[in-house]
N, C-alpha and C positions, 0 to 999 in steps of 0.2 A: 337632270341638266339638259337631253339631250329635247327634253318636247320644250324646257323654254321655263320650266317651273323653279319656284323660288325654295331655294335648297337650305334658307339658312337655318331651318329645325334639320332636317338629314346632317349640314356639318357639325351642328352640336351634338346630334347621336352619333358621330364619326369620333369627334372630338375623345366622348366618351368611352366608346369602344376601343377606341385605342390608349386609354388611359388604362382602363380594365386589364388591356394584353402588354402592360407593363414597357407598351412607346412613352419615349418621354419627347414634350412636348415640339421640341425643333425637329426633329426627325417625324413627328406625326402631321406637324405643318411644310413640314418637303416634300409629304406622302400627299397631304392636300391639294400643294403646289403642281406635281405631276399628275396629279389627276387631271385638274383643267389643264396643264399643256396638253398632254395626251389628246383630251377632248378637242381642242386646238383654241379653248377660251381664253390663252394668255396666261396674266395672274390671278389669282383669286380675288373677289372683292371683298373690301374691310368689312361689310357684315358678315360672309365665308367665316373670315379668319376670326372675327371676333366671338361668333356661335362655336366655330372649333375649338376656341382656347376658353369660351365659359364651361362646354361639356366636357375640355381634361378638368378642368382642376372640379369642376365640383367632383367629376368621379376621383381625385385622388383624393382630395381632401375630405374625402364622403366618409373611410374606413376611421380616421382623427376623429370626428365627431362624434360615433359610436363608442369611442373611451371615457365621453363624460357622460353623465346619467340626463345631461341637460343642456338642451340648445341654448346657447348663449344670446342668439338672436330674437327668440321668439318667446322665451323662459316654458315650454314644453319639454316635457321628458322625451327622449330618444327614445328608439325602438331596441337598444339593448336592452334597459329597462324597462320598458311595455315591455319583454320578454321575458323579464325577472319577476313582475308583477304577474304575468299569466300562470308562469311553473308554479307561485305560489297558490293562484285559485288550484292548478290541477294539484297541487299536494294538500292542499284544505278536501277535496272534494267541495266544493261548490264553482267550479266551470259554468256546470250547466242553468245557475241563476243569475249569469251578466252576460252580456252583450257586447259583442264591440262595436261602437257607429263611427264610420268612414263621411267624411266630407273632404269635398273638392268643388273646385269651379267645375259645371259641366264641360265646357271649352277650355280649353287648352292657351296657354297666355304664353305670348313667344319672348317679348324683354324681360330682359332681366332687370330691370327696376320695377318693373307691374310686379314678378311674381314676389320680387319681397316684398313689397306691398301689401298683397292681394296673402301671405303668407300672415303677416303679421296681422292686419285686419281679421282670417281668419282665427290665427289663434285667440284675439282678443275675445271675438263673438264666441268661442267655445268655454274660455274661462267665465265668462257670462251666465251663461247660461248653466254651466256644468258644476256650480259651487259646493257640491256634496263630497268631497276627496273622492270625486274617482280620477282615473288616470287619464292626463290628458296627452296625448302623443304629437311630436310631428312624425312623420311616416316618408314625406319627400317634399318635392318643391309643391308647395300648394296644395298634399294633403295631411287632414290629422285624424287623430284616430282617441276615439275614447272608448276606456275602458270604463264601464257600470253596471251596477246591478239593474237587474230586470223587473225593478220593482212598478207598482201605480203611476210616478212620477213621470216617468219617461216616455210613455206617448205625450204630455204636455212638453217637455224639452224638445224632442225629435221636432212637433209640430211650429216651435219656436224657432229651431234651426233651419228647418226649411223654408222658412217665410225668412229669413236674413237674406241680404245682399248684402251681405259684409268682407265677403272676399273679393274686393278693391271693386268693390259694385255688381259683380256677378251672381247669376245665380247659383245655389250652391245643389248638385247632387249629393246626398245625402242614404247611407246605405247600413243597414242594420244588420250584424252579423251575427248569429248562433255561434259558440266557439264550438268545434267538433268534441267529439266523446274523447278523443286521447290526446296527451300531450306533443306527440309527435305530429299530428295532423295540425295542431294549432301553429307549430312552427312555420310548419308547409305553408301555413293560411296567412301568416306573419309576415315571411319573405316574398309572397305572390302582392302584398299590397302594396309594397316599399317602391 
């Protein structure tokens, strides 16, 4: 704020943050408020206020959506279940014959009308492409996550996905994971992508 930069992603992570430490939301937009007086900026402006009050609610409403097995928005499984589907490869023993592949816009998309967008766009280009029952994830705003076997097929899929611009016209990174040798590491690897 202070060299003159446009803060309205910082108050969505404010937003959030203080959704996390259990502020509810008037009292976290008073905390907003006195930051710019403080500063001597006055009031906050409606993008401020609007980025702050998108990053509460989606971080409250974040914990609700991991009780269903399925975004209602996007028809992708959650990442509770991607995490139900994992324990069962590591209690099959075969982990170490799937993959997870992560996609995302390489950039970063600041409205919140683009990322639902650019969200549902991508989940569509995944069920697309991904028609073998593996697991298809949303993982957060804008990214998803598949779970597949490591079979012949999937260098053609991977190579299909990255040539999409199907996340609301973006291009999409695109990232291949190994699940670790123990189930506890997979967690770790689980909650680092969310």
């Amino acid at each position: 704020m202070l060299r003159g930069h446009d803060v309205t992603r910082a108050c969505g992570s404010l937003g959030d943050a203080r959704a996390r430490a259990g502020v509810g939301i008037a009292e976290g937009l008073t905390d907003l408020a006195a930051l710019y007086a403080v500063l001597g900026r006055g009031d906050p402006p409606f993008e401020a206020l609007r980025s702050f009050a998108a990053g509460w609610t989606e971080a409250t409403f974040a914990p609700m959506a991991e009780l269903r097995c399925e975004d209602p928005l996007t028809g992708l499984v959650t990442l509770a279940y991607l995490r139900t589907r994992v324990a069962e490869l590591y209690r099959g023993s075969v982990a170490a014959r799937h993959r997870l592949v992560v996609a995302e816009p390489y950039h970063a998309i600041g409205e919140l009308a683009e990322r639902l967008a650019a969200t549902l766009s991508l989940a569509e280009l995944v069920r697309d492409i991904f028609r073998g029952g593996e697991t298809l994830a949303l993982l957060g705003a804008v990214r998803v996550a598949v779970l597949t076997p490591a079979g012949r097929t999937l260098p053609v899929r991977l190579a299909e996905l990255r040539s999409g611009r199907s996340a609301y016209g973006r291009r999409l990174r695109v990232r291949v994971l190994r699940l670790p040798e123990g189930y506890d590491e997979a967690l770790h690897l689980l909650r680092s992508l969310r």
